[in-house]
Structure formats: C-alpha cells, structure tokens
C-alpha positions as CSV (number, residue, x, y, z in Angstrom):
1,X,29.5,-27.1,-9.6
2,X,32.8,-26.3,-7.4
3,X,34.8,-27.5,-9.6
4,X,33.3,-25.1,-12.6
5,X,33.4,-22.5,-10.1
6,X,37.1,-22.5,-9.5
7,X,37.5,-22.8,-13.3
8,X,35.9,-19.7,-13.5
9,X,38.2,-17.9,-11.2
10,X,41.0,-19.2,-13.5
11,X,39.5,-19.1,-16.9
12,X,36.2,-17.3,-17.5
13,X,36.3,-17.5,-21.5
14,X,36.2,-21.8,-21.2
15,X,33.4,-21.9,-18.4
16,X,31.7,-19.5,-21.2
17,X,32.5,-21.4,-24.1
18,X,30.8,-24.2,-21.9
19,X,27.4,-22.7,-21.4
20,X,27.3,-21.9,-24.9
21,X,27.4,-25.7,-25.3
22,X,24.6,-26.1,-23.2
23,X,26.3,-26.9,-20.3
24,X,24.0,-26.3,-17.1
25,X,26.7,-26.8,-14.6
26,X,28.5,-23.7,-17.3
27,X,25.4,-21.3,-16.9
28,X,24.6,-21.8,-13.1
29,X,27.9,-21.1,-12.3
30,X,28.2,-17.9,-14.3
31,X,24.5,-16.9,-13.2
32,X,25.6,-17.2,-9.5
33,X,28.7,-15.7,-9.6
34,X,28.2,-12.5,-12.2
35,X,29.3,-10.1,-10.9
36,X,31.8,-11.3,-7.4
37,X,34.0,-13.5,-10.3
38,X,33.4,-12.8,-14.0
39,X,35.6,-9.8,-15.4
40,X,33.8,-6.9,-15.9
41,X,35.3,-7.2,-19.8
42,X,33.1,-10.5,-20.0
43,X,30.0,-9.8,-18.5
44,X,29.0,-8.5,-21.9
45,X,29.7,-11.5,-23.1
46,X,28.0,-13.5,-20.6
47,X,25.0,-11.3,-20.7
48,X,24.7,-12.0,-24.8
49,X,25.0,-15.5,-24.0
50,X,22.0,-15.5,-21.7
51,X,19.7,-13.7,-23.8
52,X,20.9,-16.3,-26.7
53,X,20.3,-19.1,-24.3
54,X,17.0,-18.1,-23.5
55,X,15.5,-17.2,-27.4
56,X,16.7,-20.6,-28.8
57,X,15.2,-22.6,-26.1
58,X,11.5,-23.6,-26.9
59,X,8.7,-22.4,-24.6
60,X,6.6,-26.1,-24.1
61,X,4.1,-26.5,-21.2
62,X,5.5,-29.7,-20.3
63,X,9.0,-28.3,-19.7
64,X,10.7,-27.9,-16.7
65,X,14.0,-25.6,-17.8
66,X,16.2,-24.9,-14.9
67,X,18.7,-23.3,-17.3
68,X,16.2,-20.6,-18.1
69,X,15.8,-19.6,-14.7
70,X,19.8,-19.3,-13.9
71,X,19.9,-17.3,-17.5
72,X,16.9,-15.1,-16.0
73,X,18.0,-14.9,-12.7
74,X,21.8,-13.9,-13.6
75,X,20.7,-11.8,-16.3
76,X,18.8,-10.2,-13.8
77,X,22.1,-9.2,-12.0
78,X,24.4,-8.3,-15.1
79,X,21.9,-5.5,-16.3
80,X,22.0,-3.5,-13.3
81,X,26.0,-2.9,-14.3
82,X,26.6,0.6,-15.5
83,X,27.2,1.1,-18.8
84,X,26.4,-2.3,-19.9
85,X,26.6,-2.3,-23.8
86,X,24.8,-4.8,-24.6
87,X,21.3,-3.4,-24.0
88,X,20.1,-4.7,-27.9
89,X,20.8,-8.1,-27.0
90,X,18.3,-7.4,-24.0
91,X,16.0,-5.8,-26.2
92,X,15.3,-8.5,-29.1
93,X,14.9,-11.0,-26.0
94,X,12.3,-8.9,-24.2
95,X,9.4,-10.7,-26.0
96,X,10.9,-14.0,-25.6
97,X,11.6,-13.1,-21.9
98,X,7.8,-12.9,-21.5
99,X,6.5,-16.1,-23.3
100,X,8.9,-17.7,-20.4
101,X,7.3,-15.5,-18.0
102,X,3.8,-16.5,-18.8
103,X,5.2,-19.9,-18.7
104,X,6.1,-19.5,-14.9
105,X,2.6,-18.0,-14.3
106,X,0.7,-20.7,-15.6
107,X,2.9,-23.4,-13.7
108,X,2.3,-21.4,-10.7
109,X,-1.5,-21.9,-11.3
110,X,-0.9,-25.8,-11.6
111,X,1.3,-25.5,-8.7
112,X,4.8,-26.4,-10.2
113,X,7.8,-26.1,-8.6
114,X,9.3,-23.5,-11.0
115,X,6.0,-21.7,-10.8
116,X,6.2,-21.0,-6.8
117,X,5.9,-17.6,-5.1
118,X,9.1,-17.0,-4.5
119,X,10.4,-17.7,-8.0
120,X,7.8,-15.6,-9.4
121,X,8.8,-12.9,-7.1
122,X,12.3,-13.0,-8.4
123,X,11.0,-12.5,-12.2
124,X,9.0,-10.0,-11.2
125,X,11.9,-8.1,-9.3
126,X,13.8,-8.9,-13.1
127,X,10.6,-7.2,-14.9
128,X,11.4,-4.2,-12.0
129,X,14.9,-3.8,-13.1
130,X,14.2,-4.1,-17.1
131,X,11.5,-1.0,-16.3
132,X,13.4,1.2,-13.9
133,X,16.2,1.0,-17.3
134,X,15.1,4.3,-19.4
135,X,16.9,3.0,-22.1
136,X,14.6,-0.4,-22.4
137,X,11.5,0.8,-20.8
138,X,9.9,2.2,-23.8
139,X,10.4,-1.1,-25.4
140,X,8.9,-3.2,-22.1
141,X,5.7,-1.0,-21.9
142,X,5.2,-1.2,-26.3
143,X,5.2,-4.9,-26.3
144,X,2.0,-6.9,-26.0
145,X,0.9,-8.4,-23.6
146,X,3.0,-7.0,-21.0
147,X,0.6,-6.1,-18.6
148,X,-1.7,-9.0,-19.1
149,X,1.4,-11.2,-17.9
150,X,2.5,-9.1,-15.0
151,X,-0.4,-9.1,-13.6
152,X,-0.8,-12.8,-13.4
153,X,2.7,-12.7,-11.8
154,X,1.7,-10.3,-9.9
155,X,-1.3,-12.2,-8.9
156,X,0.2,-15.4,-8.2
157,X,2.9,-14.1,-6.2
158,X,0.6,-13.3,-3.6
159,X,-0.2,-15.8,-0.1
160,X,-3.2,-15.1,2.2
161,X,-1.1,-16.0,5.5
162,X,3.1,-15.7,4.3
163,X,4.7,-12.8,3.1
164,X,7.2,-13.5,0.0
165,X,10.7,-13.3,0.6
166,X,11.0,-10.6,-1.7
167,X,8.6,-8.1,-2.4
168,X,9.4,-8.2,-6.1
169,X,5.8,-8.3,-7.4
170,X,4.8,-5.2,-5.5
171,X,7.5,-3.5,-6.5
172,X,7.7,-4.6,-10.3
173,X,3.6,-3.7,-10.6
174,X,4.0,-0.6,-9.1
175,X,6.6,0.7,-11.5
176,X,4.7,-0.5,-14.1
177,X,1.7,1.8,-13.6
178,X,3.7,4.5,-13.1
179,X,5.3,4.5,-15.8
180,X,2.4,3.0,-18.1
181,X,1.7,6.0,-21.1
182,X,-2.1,4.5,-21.5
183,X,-4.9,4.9,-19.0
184,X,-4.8,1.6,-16.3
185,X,-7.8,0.3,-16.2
186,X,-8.6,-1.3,-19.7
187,X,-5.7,-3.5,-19.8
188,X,-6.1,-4.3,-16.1
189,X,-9.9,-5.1,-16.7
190,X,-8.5,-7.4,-19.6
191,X,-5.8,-9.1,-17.6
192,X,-8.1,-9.8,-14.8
193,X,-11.7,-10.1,-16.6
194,X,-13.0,-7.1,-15.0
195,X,-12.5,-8.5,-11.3
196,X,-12.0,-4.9,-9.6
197,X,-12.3,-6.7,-6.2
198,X,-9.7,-8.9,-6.9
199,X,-7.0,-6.2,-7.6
200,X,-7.9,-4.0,-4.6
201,X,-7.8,-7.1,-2.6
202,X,-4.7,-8.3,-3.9
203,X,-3.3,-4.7,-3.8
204,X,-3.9,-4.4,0.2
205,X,-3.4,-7.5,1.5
206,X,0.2,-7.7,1.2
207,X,0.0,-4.7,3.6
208,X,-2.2,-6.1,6.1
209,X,0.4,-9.3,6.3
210,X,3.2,-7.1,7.0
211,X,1.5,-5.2,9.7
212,X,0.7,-8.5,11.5
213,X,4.4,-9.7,10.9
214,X,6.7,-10.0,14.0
215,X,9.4,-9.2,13.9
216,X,8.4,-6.5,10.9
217,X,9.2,-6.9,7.6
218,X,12.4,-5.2,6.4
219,X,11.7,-1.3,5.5
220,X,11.7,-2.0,1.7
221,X,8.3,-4.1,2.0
222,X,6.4,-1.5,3.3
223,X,7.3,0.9,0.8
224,X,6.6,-1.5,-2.3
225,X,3.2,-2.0,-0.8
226,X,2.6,1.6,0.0
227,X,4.0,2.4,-3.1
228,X,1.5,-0.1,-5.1
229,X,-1.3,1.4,-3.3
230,X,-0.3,5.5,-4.1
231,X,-0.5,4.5,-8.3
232,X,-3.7,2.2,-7.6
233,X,-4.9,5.8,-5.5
234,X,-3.7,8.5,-8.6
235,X,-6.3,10.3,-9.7
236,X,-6.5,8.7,-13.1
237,X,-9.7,9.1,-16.0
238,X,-12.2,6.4,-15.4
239,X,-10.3,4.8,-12.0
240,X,-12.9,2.6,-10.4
241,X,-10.3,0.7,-8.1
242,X,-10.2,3.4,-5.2
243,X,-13.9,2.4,-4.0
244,X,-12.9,-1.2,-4.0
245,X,-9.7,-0.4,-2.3
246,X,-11.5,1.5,0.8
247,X,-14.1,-1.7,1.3
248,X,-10.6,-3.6,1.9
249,X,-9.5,-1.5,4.3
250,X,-6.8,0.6,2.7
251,X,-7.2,4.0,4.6
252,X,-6.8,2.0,7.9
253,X,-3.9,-0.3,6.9
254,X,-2.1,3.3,5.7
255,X,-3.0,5.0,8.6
256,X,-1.5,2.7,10.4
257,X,1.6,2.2,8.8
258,X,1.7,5.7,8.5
259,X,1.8,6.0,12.6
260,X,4.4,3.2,12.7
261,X,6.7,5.1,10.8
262,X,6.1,8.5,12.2
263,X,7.7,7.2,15.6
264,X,11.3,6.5,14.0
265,X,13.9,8.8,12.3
266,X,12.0,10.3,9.0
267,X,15.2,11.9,7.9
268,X,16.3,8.5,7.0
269,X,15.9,7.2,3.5
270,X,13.4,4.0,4.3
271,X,11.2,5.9,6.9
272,X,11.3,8.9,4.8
273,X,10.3,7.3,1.5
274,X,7.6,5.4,3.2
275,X,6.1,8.5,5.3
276,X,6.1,10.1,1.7
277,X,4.0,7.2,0.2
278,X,1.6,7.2,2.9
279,X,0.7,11.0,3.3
280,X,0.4,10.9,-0.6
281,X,-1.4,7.5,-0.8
282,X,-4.5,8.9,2.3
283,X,-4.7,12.2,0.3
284,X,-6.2,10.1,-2.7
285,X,-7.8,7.6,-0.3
286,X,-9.9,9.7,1.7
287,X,-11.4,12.5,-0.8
288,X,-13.3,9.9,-3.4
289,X,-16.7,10.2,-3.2
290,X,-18.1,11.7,0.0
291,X,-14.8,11.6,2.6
292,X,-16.6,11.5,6.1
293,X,-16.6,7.8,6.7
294,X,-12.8,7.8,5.5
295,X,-12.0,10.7,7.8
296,X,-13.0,9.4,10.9
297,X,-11.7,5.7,10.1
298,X,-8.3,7.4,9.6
299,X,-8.5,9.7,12.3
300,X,-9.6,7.1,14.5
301,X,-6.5,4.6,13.0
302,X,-4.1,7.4,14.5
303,X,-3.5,10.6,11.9
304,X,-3.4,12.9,14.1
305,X,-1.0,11.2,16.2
306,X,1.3,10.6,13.3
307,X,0.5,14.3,11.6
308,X,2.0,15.5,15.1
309,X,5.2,12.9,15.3
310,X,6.4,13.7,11.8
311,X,5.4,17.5,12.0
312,X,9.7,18.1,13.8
313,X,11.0,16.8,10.5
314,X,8.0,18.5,8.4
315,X,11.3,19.8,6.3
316,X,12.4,16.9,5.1
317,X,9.6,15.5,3.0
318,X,9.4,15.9,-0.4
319,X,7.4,18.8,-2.1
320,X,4.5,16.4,-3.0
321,X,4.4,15.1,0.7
322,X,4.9,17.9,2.1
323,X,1.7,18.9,0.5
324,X,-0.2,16.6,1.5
325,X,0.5,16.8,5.0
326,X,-0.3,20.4,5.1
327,X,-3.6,19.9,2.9
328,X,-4.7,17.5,6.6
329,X,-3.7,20.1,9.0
330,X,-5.5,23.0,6.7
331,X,-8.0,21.6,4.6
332,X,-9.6,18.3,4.9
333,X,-9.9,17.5,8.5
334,X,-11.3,21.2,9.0
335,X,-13.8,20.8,6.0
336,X,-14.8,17.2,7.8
337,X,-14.8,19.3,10.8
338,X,-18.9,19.4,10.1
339,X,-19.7,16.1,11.0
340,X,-20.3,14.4,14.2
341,X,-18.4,10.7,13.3
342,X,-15.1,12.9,12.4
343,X,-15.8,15.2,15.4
344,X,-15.9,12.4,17.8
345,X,-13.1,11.2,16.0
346,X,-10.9,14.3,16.4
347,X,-12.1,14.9,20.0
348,X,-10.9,11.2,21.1
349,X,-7.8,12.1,19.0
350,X,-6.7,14.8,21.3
351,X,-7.9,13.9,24.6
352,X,-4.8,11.0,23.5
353,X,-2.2,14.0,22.3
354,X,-3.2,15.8,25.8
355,X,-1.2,13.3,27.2
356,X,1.8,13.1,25.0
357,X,4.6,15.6,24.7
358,X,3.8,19.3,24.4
359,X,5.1,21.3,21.0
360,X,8.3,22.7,21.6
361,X,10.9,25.1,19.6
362,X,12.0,22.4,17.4
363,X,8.5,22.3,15.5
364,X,8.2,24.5,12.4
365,X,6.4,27.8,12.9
366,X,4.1,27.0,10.0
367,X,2.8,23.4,11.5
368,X,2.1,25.6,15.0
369,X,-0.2,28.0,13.4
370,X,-2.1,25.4,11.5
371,X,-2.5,23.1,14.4
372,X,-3.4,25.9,16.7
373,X,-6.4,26.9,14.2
374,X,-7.4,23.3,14.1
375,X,-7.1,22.7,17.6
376,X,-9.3,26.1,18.1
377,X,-11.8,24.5,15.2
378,X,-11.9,20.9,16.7
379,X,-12.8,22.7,20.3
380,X,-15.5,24.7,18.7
381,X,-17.1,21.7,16.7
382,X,-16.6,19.8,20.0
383,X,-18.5,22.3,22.4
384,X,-21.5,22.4,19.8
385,X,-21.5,18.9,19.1
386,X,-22.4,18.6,23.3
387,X,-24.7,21.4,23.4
388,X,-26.6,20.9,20.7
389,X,-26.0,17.4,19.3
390,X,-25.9,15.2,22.5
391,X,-28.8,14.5,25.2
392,X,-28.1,14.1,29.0
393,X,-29.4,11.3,31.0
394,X,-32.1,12.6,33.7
395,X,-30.6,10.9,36.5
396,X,-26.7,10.5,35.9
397,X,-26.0,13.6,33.9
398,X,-23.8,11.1,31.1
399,X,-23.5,12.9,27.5
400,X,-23.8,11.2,24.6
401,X,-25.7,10.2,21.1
402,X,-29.3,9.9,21.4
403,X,-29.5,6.6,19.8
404,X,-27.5,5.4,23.3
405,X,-30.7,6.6,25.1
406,X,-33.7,5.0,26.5
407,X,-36.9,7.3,26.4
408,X,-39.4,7.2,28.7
409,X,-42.7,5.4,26.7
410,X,-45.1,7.7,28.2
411,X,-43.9,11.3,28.1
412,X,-41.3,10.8,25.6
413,X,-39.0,13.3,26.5
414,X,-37.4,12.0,29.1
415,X,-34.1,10.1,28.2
416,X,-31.8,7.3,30.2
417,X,-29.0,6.1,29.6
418,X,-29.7,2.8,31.2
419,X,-32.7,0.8,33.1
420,X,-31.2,1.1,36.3
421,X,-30.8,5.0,36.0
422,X,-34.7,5.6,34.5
423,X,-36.3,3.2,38.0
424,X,-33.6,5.4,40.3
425,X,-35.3,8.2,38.8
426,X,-39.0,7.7,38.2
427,X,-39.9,9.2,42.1
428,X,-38.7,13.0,40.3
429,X,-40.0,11.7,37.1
430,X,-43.7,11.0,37.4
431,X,-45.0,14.5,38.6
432,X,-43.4,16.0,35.5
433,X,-44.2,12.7,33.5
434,X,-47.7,13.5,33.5
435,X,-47.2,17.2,32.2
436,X,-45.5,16.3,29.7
437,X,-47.3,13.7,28.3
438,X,-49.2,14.5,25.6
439,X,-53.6,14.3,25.0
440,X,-54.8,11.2,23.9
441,X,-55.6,11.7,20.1
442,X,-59.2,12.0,19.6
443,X,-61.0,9.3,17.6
444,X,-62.4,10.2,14.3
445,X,-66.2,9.7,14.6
C-alpha cells in the first residue's frame, strides 16, 4: 500500500492503469488519496474508472467486495470537485450504485462486516452528495427503488445506545424528502410495510442519543436530526407520521435542543441553522390535531426560555424562522392561552424568566411589544385561573387544582389539602359542617 502510494506521487497514469487491472492495492490507494495526490487533470479519469469498476463487478450475496467500497467511498470524494465532467459516467452507474447499496443493507441485517453502521452511514453520506448535485438529482429520485433502499440504509444505520460516527443517514434521508417530487408516504409505507411507528421512532431517536451524549455531538448532528424531523413535520397531503412522531417525544426532544442552542452565538452558521430547524420543526409539531397537550409539554421543556435567549439575534434568522418564532410570541401560545395545562405552564415559565436577565436596548422593538402583550395575557389567564379555577384549603390557605383536594364526606364543600390540615381544622369546621350538610333524601314509599 506505501509503496503504491509513493508511486502515485510520481506516476498517477501507472497506479491507474493498475486499478484498471483489478488491482486492489491500485484502487485503495487512489480512493484514499483523491484529491491530496491525484492531479486534478486525472481525477476524471479516476472517477470513470470507479464507476467502470463498480458496473462490471457482479452483485452476489455471498460476496464480500472490498474494492467496491474504496470505488464507492473515493467516488464519494471526486464528485464533490467543481466542474467535474464526467457526471454521465456517474449517471449510467447510479442504478448499479444501488443494487450494491441494497447489498450493504441486507448484509447489515445478517450482521456482516461490510454491512455495519458506520459503513452504511458512509453510503448514505455518498447518496447525500449524489442528491445535493442538481445536475444528477433528477436522475437519483426517477430511478426505482430509490427510496425503498434508503430507507433500509437509513434504517439500519440506526443503534439504540451509540450514536454513528457520521450522521450520514440523517442527513442523506432528509434531503431525500425534500427534494422527493411525489407525496412521502406511499413509498415510505412500501419501504417499511406500513410501520408508521417505526419511522417516527427511528426519526427521533437519534435526537434523543445526542442529547444524552457527553461531551455533545458535533453541531452538524444536531442539525441532520432536526433537519430529518422538519421534512417528517411538513405539512404534506395524507401525512400520518406527525401523530406517531409526538407519542415519541419529538416536541420535547426539540424543545430541548432548541434551548440548548439558544444559549450560544446564533449568528453563527451551526447554531443558526439549527435554531432555524427547530422553530420551523415545533411550528409543525405542536398545531396537529388539538395543540394543548403539545403546548404545555413544550412550554414546560423550556420555549419560553429559548423564545427570550434567541429574541437579541431575532434579525438573523431566516425569513421562514423568523416566522415561526413570531407566530409563538403572537399566535399560538396566546390562542393556548385558554387552557389551564398551558396556563400552568406559562405561569411556571415566567416565575423562571423573573429571575433571569431583564430586556434591555439590544432586544428588537418588535419582540418587546409582543412579549409585553403576552406577558399582560399570561397574567390575566393566570389571575382567573386562581380566582375562578383553583380551590383554597380551609385551614392553610394553599391554591391549587381541585383534584389535589380532599373534601370533607359529610358536608362536601369543604376542601383540604392534606389529613393533617382537615383534623387541625375540624374544631371551626363542625358548627358550619352541619349547615351545610345537606337533608337526608327521603325514601320513596
């Protein structure tokens, strides 16, 4: 291997004319070194001679080709060059590409070495780059089957307790629906027999892992995940993977990240992007079907909090985001504003913010008015919600829910909040306790 590796620093065209031989020591060398050592006049070349490589070579379950996966994996790298001109050599081995890719898959279900997570990660981060490519995307997304087998990569890339190495499957599905012409949900109800819980579970767990992760992931595998979630979230005809999504958590797991990310510098790129992602991903999240349950959970999981952090660098966030955000401040939590789990949600929410930093100069004039109404609306919900909706305990004076209560099994109107307070109080409570009780119902004769 050193030795072909040092030939290629001297003479490229005879390590090529090697790998065209079939030489393995040939095509690892030029997969690993594409684009540090090969000219940039032969990495045409090279790239023709991977794609040849892998349509001659026959696809056979009992194969283990280790050339393949340098041709992939170094193919994977010479595409990303500007300019490249041979895209049609690319093109004609797309299809091929993906018999070897359902190859992987189905050795990573019999637990093969060439099969493992990490390797299917790194096709899947291949399929990413021949997507984001406009000039070979429409050929990806026309050719059968591609869904059905990047969704078992996709799949299979996935560990209950390890984050990959790379978050290429993420990243590689995600694209993939965006960019997918046809409605989602067929082909996905194909590819995985119509198991909608295993796509929302698979789509949020990845998430929860890096949240538990110390030291965090890097910033790039939050976004993939965020990113998977927002196109599983789009408001698409016929979606049925949002409900399914929300029993496995996603609104918390979001709202979470979403406070993580509020704390550091938005205006940069990775913070920015993944702030973005978040606002855009809740938005979907928390209006399907009747919202109040997903209000609360998301309020309690830290929105406000995070709405206020990122509200200095409101400016920066995309048009779409920046939407979003607003529509919390303005819209939803208001409209939620009616029900007593999402006012006990927003009133713990800013007893917190009471003791945080105040708004100051630097916040946008636009984000003050709108938090001062809601603020103003919160208090008012939050006032009627004691008056009206809460019971006091006859001894203690406490406030709260009247399912927290005890009530007093004769007269029935009087309410405890414990045993110890209804005996401390019974001395006051029996000369009224027989007032109020009612007449004995009169039997029927």
């Amino acid at each position: 291997m050193e030795g072909m590796q040092r030939l290629l620093r001297i003479q490229p065209s005879k390590v090529i004319d090697a790998a065209r031989r079939g030489s393995f020591a040939a095509i690892e060398a030029l997969s690993t070194n594409s684009l540090d050592v090969i000219p940039v006049a032969y990495q045409p070349e090279v790239v023709a001679l991977f794609c040849a490589h892998i349509q001659k070579t026959p696809v056979r379950p009992d194969t283990h080709p280790y050339d393949i996966v340098q041709c992939i994996l170094g193919l994977s790298i010479l595409i990303q060059m500007p300019n490249l001109i041979c895209l049609p050599d690319v093109i004609r081995t797309y299809p091929k590409l993906l018999q070897w890719f359902a190859h992987f898959s189905n050795e990573a279900s019999r637990g093969q070495a060439l099969g493992d997570r990490e390797a299917l990660s790194a096709y899947m981060h291949v399929l990413y780059l021949l997507v984001k490519d406009p000039e070979l995307r429409s050929c990806i997304l026309e050719t059968p089957d591609t869904i059905q087998v990047a969704t078992m990569m996709w799949l299979a890339t996935d560990d209950e307790n390890v984050l990959p190495v790379y978050p290429g499957g993420a990243k590689a599905f995600a694209l993939l629906l965006h960019y997918l012409p046809v409605p989602i949900t067929d082909l996905l109800f194909d590819a995985t027999s119509g198991n909608v819980d295993l796509i929302a579970t698979h789509a949020v767990l990845p998430l929860r892992l890096a949240l538990r992760t110390h030291p965090y992931p890097h910033d790039g595998f939050f976004h993939s995940y965020v990113w998977l979630l927002e196109e599983f979230s789009m408001p698409r005809p016929a979606t049925t993977f949002v409900p399914a999504m929300l029993a496995a958590g996603a609104v918390r797991l979001v709202t979470s990240t979403l406070l993580r990310f509020s704390r550091r510098d938005i205006a940069l790129e990775g913070p920015h992007e993944i702030v973005g992602a978040c606002l855009r991903t809740l938005r979907h999240l928390v209006e399907t079907g009747t919202g109040i349950k997903w209000v609360a959970q998301s309020v309690r999981s830290g929105l406000l909090a995070a709405l206020f952090n990122i509200a200095p660098n409101l400016d920066t966030l995309n048009q779409n985001a920046h939407d979003a955000y607003m529509a919390f401040i303005q819209d939803i939590i208001p409209r939620y504003l009616l029900f007593r789990p999402v006012i006990k949600a927003v009133e713990t929410a800013f007893t917190e913010l009471a003791n945080g930093p105040n708004i100051s100069r630097h916040f946008p004039q636009r984000f003050v008015d709108s938090w001062v109404v809601l603020k103003k609306t919160a208090e008012e919900r939050i006032s009627y919600m004691q008056n009206f909706w809460l019971l006091q305990c006859e001894n203690c004076g406490k406030s709260d829910s009247k399912s927290a209560f005890r009530r007093c099994s004769r007269c029935r109107l009087g309410h405890y909040c414990s045993v110890r307070c209804q005996e401390a109080d019974w001395r006051v409570h029996k000369t009224r306790c027989s007032q109020w009780r009612p007449p004995p119902a009169r039997r029927c004769r």
